[in-house]
N, C-alpha and C positions, 0 to 999 in steps of 0.2 A: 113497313116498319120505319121509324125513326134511325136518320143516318146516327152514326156512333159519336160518342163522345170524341169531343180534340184530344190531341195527347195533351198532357201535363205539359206547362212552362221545365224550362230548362235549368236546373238546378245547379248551383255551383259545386254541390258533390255530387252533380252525375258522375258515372265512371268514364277513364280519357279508353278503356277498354276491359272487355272480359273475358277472363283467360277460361280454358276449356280443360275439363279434367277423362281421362280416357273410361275405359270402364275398371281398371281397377282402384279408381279413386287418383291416378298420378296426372301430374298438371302437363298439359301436353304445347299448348299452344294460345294464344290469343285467335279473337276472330277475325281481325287481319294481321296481325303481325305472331314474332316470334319471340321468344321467353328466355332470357338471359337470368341467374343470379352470379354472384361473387362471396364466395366460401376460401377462408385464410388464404385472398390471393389470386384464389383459383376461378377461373371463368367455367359454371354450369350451363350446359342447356339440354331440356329433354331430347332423349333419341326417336330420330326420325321412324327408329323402328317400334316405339311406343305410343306411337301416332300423331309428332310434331310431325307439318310440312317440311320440306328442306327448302326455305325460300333462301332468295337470291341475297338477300342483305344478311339472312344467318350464315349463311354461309363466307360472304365477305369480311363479315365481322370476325369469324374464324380465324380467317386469315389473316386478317390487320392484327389478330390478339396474337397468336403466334410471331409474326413477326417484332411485336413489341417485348417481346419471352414472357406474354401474358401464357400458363397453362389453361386447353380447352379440353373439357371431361365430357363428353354426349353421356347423359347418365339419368335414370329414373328421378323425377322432381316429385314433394308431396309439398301440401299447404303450409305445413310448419318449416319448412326450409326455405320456403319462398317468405313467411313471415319473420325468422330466422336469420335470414339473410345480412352479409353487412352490405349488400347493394343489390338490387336486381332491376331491369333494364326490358322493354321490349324491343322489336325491330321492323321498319318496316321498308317500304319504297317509297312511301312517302313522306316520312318524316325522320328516316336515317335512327339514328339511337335514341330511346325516350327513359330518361329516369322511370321508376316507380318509386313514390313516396308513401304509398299508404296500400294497403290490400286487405280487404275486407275490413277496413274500419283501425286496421293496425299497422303503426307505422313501421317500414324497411329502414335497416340499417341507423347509423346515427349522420349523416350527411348523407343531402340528395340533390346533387348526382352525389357520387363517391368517388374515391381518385382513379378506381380504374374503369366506372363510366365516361367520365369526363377523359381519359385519355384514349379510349375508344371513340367519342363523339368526337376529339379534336382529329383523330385518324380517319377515322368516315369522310369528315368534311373537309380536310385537305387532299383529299383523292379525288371529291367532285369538285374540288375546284381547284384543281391541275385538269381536270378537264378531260380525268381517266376515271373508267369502268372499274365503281371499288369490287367487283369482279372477277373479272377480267376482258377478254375482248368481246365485244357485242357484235352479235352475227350482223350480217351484212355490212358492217364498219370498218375502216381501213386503220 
């Protein structure tokens, strides 16, 4: 048989990621990262027991939001609340905090980032570059 087609060139609205919806239709997670919104204030993210991962940067981000008196909700997320949103955010280890500006074709919020993305990205990124585990202490590290 004839080897397969190339993929398609690279579009400039591929997606930067796809978020995954559990089986009662709630949005659980990205395929590498982790799923923030922002509701009057408040920092969303699906519960770990709904079938988000608990990765290491959601949970960091946790942390940094709390200590800014950002409130964090681990709470059931559906498509309209993520469309809904005045901000939502993924999370990863490799690229720290990422706005979302558009999700299925519809845009988040009315500013992207939004002010308490961007105060979360300025707190991520000043914890790696003090040169500390926005974590905490990393095994075998002194």
């Amino acid at each position: 048989p004839p080897p397969p087609p190339p993929p398609p060139p690279a579009s400039p609205r591929a997606p930067f990621e796809i978020l995954w919806c559990n089986e009662q239709g709630l949005l659980t997670e990205g395929t590498v990262s982790n799923l923030f919104l922002v509701r009057r204030g408040q920092l969303l993210t699906p519960p770990v027991w709904g079938g988000a991962l608990p990765g290491v940067v959601r949970q960091a981000v946790c942390r940094l939001a709390r200590r800014l008196k950002i409130s964090v909700e681990e709470t059931p997320v559906t498509r309209h609340e993520l469309y809904t949103a005045e901000e939502a955010f993924v999370t990863n280890s490799l690229v720290g905090v990422v706005a979302i500006r558009v999700a299925d074709g519809r845009r988040v919020g009315t500013r992207c980032p939004g002010s308490v993305t961007r105060r979360l990205q300025r707190a991520y990124d000043t914890t790696l570059r003090k040169g500390r585990s926005p974590v905490g202490t990393v095994p075998g590290r002194q």
